[in-house]
N, C-alpha and C positions, 0 to 999 in steps of 0.2 A: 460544418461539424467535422471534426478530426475525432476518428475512434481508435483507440488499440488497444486488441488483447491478448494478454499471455498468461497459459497455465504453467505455473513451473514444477517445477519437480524437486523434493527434497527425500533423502534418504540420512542413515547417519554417517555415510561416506567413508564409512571401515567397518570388514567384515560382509557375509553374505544376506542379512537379513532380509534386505530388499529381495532377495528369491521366495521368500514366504509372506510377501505382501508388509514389511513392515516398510513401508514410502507414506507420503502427504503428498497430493497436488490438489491446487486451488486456482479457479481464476481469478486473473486481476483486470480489471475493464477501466479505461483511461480514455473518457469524453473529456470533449475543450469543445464551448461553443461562444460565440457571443461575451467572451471573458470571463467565464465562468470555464472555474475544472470541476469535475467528478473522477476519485477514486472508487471503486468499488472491488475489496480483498472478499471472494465468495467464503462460505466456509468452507473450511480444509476437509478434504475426504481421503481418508487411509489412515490405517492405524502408527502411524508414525508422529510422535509429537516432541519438536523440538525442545530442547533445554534451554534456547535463550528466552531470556525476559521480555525483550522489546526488538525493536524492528523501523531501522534509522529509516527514513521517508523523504528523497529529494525531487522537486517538482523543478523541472527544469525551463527555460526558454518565457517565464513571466516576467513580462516588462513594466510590470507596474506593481505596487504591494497592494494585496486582496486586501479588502477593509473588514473582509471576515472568512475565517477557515475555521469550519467546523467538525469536529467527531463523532458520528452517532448523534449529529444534530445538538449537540454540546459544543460549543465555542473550545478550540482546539489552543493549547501552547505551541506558538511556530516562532521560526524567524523568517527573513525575510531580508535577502541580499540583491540591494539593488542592483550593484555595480556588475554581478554574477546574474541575474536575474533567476534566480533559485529559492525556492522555499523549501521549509527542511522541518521535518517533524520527528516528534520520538513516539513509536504508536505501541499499545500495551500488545505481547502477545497472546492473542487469542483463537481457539479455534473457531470460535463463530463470525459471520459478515462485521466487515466494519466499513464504513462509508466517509470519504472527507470530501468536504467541499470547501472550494475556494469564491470567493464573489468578487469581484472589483468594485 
């Protein structure tokens, strides 16, 4: 099992507000086991909420296409580059948990 996590940090990247607490940071948790991925976006904590819509999603170093990737346990719109061996999603933005899973 390969795990890694990163919380990142987002502010609006002009101007001081992040001195009064206007930031987002969320964890993001990335399991591989057994050919299977797991994303897991925690929800966002801090009063900061970005203006974009969506949130491009590249899954890198899969050598074969998942026969299923799902969103919130909803079967997911993805592609799937084999030659690259990358999966690529467009995930809605939200502040609450969102989960994908890949299967082989």
């Amino acid at each position: 099992m390969r795990v890694l996590v990163s919380t990142p940090y987002e502010d609006a990247g002009d101007g001081f507000g992040y001195q009064s607490g206007e930031y987002a940071r969320r964890t993001v948790i990335c399991e591989v086991l057994n050919g299977s991925i797991a994303v897991r976006f925690g929800a966002r904590k801090g009063s900061f909420a970005p203006k974009r819509k969506s949130v491009h999603l590249e899954l890198r170093g899969v050598n074969t296409d998942p026969g299923n990737v799902s969103m919130n346990g909803e079967e997911a719109n993805r592609d799937y580059d084999g030659a690259d061996g990358r999966i690529t999603l467009q995930l809605a933005e939200s502040p609450g948990e969102t989960m994908i899973a890949a299967r082989a």
